[in-house]
C-alpha positions as CSV (number, residue, x, y, z in Angstrom):
1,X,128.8,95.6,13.4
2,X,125.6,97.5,12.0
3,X,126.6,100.7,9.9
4,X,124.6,103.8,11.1
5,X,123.1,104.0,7.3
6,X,121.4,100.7,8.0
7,X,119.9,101.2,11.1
8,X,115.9,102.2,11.7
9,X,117.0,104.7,14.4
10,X,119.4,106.7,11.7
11,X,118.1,109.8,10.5
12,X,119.8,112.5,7.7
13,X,118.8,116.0,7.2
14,X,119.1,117.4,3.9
15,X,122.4,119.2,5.0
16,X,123.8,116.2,5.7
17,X,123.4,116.3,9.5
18,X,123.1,113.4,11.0
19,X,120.9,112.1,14.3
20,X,119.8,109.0,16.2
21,X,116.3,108.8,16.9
22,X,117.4,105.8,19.3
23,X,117.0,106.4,23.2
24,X,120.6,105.1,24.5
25,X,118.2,104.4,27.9
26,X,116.1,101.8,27.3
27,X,117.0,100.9,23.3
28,X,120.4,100.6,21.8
29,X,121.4,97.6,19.1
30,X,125.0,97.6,19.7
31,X,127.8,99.3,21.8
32,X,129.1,101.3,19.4
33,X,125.8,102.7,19.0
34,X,126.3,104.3,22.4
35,X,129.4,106.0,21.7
36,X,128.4,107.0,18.8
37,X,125.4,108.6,20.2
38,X,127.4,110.6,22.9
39,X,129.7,111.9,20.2
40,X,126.9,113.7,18.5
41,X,125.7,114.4,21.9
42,X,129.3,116.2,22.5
43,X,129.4,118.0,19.0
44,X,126.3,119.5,19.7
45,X,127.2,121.2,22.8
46,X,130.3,122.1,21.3
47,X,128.0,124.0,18.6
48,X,126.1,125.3,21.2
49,X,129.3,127.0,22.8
50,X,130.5,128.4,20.0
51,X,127.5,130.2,19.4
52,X,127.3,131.4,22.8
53,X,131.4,132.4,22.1
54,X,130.3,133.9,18.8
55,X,127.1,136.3,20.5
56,X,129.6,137.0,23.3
57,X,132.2,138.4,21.0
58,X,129.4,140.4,19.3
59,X,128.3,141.9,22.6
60,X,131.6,142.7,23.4
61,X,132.1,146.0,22.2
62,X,128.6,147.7,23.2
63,X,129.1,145.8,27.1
64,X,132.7,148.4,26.6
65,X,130.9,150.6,25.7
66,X,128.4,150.8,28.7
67,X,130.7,150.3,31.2
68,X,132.5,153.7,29.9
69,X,128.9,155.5,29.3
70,X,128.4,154.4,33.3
71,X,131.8,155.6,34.3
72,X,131.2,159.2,33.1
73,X,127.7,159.5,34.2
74,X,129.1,158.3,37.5
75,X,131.7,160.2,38.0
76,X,129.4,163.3,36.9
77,X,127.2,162.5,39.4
78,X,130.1,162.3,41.8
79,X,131.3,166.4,40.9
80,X,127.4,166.9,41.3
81,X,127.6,166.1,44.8
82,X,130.8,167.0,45.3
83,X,129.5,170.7,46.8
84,X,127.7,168.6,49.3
85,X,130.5,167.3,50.7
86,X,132.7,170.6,50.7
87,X,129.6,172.6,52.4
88,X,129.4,169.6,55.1
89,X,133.2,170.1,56.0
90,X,133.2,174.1,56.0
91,X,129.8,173.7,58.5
92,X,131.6,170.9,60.9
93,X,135.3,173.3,60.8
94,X,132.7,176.2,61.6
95,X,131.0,174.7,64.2
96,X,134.4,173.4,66.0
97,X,136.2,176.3,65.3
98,X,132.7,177.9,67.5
99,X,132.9,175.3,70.1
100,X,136.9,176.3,70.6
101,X,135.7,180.1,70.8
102,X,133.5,179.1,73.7
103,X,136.4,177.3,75.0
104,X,138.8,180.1,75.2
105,X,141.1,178.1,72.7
106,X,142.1,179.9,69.6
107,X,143.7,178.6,66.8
């Protein structure tokens, strides 16, 4: 078996990260090579979903935040309108308490 040091496709960053510049498509010199390849693969979309966890958590609190700014304008805009609603109910109890006058009902 080849040890990943040896190989041409190896590559190691100054951090000590390490990549394949091998294509596990069309060039590959061993089998392990492969799994190798997809474990980096895998590592680096675990990174990449942490960091996504990470800015998540961060947004968190402001998202809260929002949500309760959106409530209260909301719920102001609701008691805004609410005399719109009241004045539509006083003019439909008028105009049936008019139509039971015409009637001859009273009540």
């Amino acid at each position: 078996m080849l040890n990943c040091k040896d190989c041409e496709f190896f590559r190691e960053d100054d951090k000590g990260r390490i990549g394949f510049g091998c294509d596990p498509f069309r060039r590959v010199k061993e089998p392990e090579c492969l799994q190798k390849w997809t474990l980096l693969k895998l590592e680096s979309m675990v990174q990449a979903y942490q960091a996504t966890l990470q800015q998540y958590r961060r947004l968190a609190p402001l998202q809260e935040k929002m949500m309760k700014q959106m409530e209260r304008e909301l719920d102001n805009m609701d008691e805004s309108d609410k005399w719109k609603i009241d004045e539509e109910n006083d003019e439909d109890n008028e105009d049936q308490d008019d139509e039971d006058a015409a009637a001859g009902w009273e009540g």
